[in-house]
C-alpha positions, 0 to 999 in steps of 0.5 A: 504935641511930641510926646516927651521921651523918658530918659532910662532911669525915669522909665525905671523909677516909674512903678506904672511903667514897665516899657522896656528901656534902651541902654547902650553898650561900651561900643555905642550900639543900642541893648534893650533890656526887659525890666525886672526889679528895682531893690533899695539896698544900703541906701543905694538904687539898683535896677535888675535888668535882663537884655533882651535879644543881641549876639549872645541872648542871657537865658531867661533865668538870669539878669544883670544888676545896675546901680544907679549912681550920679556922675557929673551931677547926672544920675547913670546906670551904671552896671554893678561889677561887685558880685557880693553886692550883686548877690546881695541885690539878688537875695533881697529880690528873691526875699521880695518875691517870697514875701509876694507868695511866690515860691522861689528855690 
């Protein structure tokens, strides 16, 4: 039996699940991402996702923020644009990881 393929949002949405997840870019061609966090914030879903490899490879210290969001019925990731909430997100992340012990600067 074929094993049922996760769509992005469920392999996120899954805390026993920590695959990496494949998006794709504006041009159609596939952009693996290493997942990070997902942060409830104002009752809203976003993921922190770092993508991995590619033309221009992000440093290991940063990330991007997605918002998940329903278009046409269909929940979407969708990349956040807004940079306050963006840092919001971010700030949240990092209240997290010192709430866990971790020291975060």
């Amino acid at each position: 039996m074929a094993k049922k393929q996760l769509s992005p949002i469920d392999i996120l949405l899954d805390e026993n699940n920590k695959d990496n997840i494949v998006l794709y870019d504006d041009k159609n061609k596939e952009v693996e991402f290493e997942q990070i966090a997902i942060i409830p914030l104002d009752g809203k879903m976003y993921a922190i996702l770092r993508p991995l490899g590619g033309d221009d490879p992000m440093p290991e210290d940063e990330a991007l923020v997605f918002v998940i969001d329903e278009v046409d019925d269909e929940d979407v990731l969708l990349l956040e644009e807004n940079e306050e909430i963006e840092d919001k997100v971010f700030d949240k992340y990092y209240e997290l990881l010192k709430q866990q012990g971790y020291d975060v600067d």
